[in-house]
C-alpha positions as CSV (number, residue, x, y, z in Angstrom):
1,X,10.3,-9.7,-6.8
2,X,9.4,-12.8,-5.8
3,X,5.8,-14.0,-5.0
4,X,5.3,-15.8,-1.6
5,X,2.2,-17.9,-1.1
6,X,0.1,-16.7,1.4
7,X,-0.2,-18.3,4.8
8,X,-3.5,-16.4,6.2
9,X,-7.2,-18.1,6.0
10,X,-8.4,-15.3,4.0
11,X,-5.8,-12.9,2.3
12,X,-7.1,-9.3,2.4
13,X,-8.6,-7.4,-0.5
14,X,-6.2,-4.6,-1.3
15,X,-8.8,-2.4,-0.3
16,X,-8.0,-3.6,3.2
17,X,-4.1,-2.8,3.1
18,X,-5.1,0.4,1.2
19,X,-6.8,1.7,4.0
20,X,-3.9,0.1,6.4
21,X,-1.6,2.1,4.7
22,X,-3.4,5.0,5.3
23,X,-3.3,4.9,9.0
24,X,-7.2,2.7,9.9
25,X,-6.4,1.1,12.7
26,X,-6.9,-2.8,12.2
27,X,-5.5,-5.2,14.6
28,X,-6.6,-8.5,13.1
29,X,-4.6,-7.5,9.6
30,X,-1.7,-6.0,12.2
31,X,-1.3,-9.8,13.4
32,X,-1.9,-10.9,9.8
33,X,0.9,-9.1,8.2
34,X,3.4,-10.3,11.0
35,X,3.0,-13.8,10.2
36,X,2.5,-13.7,6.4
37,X,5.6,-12.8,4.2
38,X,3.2,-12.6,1.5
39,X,0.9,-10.1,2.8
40,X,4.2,-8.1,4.0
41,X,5.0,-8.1,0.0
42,X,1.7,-7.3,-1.1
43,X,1.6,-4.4,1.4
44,X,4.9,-2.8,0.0
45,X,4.2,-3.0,-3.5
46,X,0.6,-1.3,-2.6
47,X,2.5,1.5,-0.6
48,X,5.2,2.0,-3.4
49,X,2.9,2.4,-6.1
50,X,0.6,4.7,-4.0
51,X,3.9,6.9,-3.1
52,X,4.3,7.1,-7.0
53,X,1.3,8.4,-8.4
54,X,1.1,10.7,-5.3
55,X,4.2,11.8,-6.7
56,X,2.9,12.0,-10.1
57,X,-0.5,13.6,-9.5
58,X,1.9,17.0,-7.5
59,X,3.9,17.2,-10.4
60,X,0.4,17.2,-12.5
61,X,-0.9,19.9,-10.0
62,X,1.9,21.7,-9.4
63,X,1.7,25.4,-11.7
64,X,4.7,26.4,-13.9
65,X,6.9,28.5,-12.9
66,X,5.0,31.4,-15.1
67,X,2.2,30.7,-13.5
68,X,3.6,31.6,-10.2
């Protein structure tokens, strides 16, 4: 992976691509992410490691198969 520098004023917090991610509307980051390569990296690395623990956290819930 290779880190870009970030071309926006003010880079989001990751709290702010979190909830991006997870479908808040927000049209100002929208713009952001379309001109900063950075951002666009930042973003995917946030959504694959939220796809893995989500992925994690089932298997964690998930009963055995005796317990079924």
């Amino acid at each position: 992976m290779t880190t870009l520098m970030c071309t926006c004023a003010t880079p989001p917090e990751d709290a702010r691509l979190l909830a991006f991610l997870d479908g808040e509307p927000d049209p100002k980051l929208a713009a952001d992410l379309t001109r900063c390569p950075s951002c666009r990296e930042r973003l995917a690395t946030l959504d694959a490691q939220q796809r893995s623990l989500m992925i994690q956290l089932r298997r964690t819930d998930t009963p055995s198969s005796l317990e079924l």
